[in-house]
PLY file of the C-alpha trace (Angstrom):
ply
format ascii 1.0
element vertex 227
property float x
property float y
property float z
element edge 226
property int vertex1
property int vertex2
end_header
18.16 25.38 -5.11
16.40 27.40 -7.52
16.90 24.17 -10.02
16.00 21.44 -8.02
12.36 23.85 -7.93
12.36 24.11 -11.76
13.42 20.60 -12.34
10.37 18.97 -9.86
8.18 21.85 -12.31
8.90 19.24 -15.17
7.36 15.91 -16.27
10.63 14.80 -15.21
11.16 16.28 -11.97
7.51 14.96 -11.18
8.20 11.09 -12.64
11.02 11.38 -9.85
9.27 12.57 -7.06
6.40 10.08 -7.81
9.37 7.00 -8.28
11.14 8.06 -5.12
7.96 8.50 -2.76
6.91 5.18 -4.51
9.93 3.41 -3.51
9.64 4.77 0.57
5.85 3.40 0.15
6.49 0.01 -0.97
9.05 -0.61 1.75
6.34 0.69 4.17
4.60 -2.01 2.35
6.99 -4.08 2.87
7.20 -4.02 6.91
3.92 -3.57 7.31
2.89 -7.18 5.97
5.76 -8.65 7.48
4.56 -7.16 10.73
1.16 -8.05 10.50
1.94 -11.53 9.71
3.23 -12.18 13.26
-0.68 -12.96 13.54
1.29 -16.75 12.42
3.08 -16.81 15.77
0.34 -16.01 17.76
-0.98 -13.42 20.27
1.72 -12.73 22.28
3.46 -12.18 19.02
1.17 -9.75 17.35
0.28 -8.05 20.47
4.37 -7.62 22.07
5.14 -5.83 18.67
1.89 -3.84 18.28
2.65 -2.93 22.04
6.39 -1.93 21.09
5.36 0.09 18.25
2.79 2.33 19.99
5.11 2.95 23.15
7.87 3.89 20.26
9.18 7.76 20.75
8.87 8.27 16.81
5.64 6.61 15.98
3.92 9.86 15.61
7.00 11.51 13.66
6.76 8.33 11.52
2.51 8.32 11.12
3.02 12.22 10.00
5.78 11.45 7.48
4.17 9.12 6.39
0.84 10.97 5.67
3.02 13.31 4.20
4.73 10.46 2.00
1.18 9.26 0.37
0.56 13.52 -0.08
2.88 14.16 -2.11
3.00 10.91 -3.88
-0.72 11.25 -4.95
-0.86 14.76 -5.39
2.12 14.54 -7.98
0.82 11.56 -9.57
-2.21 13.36 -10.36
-1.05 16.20 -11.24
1.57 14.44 -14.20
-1.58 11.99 -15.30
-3.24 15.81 -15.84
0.09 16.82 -17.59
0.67 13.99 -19.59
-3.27 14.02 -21.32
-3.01 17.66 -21.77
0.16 17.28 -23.88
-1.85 14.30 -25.90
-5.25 15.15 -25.95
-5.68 12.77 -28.53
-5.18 8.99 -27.65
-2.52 6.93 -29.92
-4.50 4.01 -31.85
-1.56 1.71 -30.34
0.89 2.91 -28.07
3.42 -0.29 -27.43
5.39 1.12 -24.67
4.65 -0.21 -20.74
2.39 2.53 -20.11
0.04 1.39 -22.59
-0.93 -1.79 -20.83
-4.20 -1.61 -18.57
-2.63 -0.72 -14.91
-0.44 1.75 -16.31
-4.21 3.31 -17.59
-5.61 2.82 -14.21
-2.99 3.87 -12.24
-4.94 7.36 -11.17
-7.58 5.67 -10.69
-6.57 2.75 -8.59
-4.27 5.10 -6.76
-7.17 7.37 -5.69
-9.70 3.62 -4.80
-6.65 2.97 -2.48
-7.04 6.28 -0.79
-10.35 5.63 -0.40
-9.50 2.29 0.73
-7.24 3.59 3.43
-9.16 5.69 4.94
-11.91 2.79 5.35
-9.05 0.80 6.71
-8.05 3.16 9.39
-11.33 3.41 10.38
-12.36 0.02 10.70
-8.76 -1.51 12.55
-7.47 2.12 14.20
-10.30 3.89 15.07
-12.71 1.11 15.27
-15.44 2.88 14.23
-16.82 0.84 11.66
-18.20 -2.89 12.11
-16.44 -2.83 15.42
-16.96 -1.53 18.89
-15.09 1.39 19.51
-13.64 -0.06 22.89
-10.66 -2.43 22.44
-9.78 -4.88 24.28
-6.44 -5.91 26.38
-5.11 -9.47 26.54
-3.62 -11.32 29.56
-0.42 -8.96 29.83
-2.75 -5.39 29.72
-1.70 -4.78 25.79
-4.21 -3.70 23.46
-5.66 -7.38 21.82
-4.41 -6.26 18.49
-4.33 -10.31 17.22
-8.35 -10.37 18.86
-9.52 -7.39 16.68
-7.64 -8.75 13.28
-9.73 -11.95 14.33
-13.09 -9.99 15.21
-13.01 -7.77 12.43
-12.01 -10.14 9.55
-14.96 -12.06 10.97
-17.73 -10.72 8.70
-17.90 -11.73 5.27
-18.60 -8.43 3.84
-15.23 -6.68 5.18
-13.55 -9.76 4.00
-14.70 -9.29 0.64
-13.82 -5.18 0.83
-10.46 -6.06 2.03
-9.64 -8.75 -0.95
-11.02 -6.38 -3.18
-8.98 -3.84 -2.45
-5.90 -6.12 -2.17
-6.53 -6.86 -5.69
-6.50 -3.69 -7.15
-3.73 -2.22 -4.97
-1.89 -5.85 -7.09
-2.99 -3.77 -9.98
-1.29 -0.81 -8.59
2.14 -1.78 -7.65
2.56 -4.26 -10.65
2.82 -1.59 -12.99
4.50 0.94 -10.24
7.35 -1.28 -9.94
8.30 -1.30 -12.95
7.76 2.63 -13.87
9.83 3.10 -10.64
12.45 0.81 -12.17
12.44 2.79 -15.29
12.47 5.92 -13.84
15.25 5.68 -12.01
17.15 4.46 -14.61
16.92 0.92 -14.90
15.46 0.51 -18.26
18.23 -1.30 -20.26
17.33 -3.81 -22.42
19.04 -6.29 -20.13
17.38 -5.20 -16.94
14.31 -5.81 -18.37
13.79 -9.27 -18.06
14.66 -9.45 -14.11
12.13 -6.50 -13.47
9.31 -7.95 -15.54
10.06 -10.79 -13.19
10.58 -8.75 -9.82
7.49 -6.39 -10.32
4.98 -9.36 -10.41
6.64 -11.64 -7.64
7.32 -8.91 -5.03
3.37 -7.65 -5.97
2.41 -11.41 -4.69
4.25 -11.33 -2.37
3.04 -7.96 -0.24
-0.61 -8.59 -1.70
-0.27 -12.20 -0.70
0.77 -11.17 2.67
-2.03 -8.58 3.39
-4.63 -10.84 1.91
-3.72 -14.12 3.66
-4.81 -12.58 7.14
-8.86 -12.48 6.04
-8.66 -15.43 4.12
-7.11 -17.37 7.58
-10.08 -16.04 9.70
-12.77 -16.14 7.95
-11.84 -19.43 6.62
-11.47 -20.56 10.41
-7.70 -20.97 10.79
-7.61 -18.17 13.08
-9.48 -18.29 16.46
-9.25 -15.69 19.13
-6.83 -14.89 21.12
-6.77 -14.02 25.02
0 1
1 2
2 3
3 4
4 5
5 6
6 7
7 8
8 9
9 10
10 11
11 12
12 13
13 14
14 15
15 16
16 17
17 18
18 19
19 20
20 21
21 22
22 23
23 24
24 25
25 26
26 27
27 28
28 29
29 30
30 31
31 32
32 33
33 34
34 35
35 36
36 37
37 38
38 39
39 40
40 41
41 42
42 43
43 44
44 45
45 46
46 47
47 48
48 49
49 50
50 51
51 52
52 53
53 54
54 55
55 56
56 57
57 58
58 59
59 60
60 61
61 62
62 63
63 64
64 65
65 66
66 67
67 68
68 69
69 70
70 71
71 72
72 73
73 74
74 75
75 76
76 77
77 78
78 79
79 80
80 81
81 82
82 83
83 84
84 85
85 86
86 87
87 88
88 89
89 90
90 91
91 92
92 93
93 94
94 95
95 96
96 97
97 98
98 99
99 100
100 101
101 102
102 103
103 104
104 105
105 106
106 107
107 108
108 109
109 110
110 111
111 112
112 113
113 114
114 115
115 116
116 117
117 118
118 119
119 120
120 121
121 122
122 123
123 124
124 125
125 126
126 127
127 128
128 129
129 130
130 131
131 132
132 133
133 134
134 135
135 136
136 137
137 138
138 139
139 140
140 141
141 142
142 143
143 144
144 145
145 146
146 147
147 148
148 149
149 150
150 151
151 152
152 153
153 154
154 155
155 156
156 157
157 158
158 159
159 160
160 161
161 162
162 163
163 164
164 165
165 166
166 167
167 168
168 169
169 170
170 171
171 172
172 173
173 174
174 175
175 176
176 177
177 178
178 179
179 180
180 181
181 182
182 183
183 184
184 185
185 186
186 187
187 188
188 189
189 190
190 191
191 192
192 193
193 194
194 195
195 196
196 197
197 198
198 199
199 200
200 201
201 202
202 203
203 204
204 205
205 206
206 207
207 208
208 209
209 210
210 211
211 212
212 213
213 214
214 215
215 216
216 217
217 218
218 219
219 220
220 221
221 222
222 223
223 224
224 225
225 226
């Protein structure tokens, strides 16, 4: 036991804790566009498996965990990025290796915006207390119109343009996460690294792609709605 402490004390131990919190975010990611894009299939959809997942024993276990997840994932992030520039207070003139490339600069940075993001998000589509009334409202069957507020509340140009913002830079985010998880974790032969400088852009589009196409849809009119 008294290892595993000193081991998650190092640069090391920390790279792993940030690459295996990483890899339990991005399959939250994962799910959670997947989910949301039952807004395709309609209300009944969106609103059956919103309704499932709030009558679900474990959702608070899982919205806890998860809060814990994004804790410790930021909190050790920083805390190597503060490492890692003490050790090198002085920048290389050229530093060639994957860090050096601009979202491995900005991944503090970005990582903290999302935060920020988050909480903005939870507050506009949770508690509803931005841009929205704070009552929602039930469709046909008595469920909470979950495919109604996506529709009300990507309805105003400005959140749209907050939202596609954001998805941007959390693109910037994960591109470069991807592949430091990759490497991390061991994957960082020379003839991995093809297939992950491959897999860290496509699986970015895709989750960015998925969270972004919901805003474009309504505001662009595709999405009307629902009762």
């Amino acid at each position: 036991m008294n290892r595993l402490v000193r081991l998650f004390r190092t640069s090391i131990g920390r790279k792993l804790v940030v690459a295996a919190s990483g890899v339990l975010l991005l399959g939250f990611l994962v799910v959670h566009a997947a989910g949301n894009l039952l807004i395709l299939k309609g209300p009944d959809a969106l609103n059956g498996y919103a309704d499932w997942m709030q009558g679900h024993p474990l959702l608070w276990g899982f919205r806890l965990g998860l809060l814990g997840l994004f804790g410790v994932h930021i909190v050790t992030a920083v805390r190597l990025a503060h490492a890692n520039r003490a050790a090198r207070p002085v920048p290389y003139r050229r530093i060639a290796r994957l860090g050096a490339r601009l979202p491995g600069r900005l991944m503090v940075v970005s990582g903290l915006l999302l935060l920020a993001f988050l909480v903005f998000h939870l507050l506009h589509l949770t508690a509803r207390v931005v841009a929205q009334s704070g009552n929602p409202l039930l469709d046909d069957a008595g469920r909470v119109d979950v495919y109604g507020m996506l529709v009300a509340g990507f309805s105003q140009p400005l959140i749209v343009t907050i939202y596609l913002g954001a998805m941007a830079l959390l693109g910037l985010h994960l591109v470069h996460a991807i592949e430091g998880m990759f490497q991390t974790l061991g994957f960082n032969h020379d003839s991995y690294q093809t297939l992950i400088r491959v897999l860290a852009p496509l699986l970015t589009l895709l989750i960015v792609g998925g969270f972004a196409a919901i805003p474009l849809l309504v505001i662009g009119g595709h999405l009307h709605g629902g009762g």
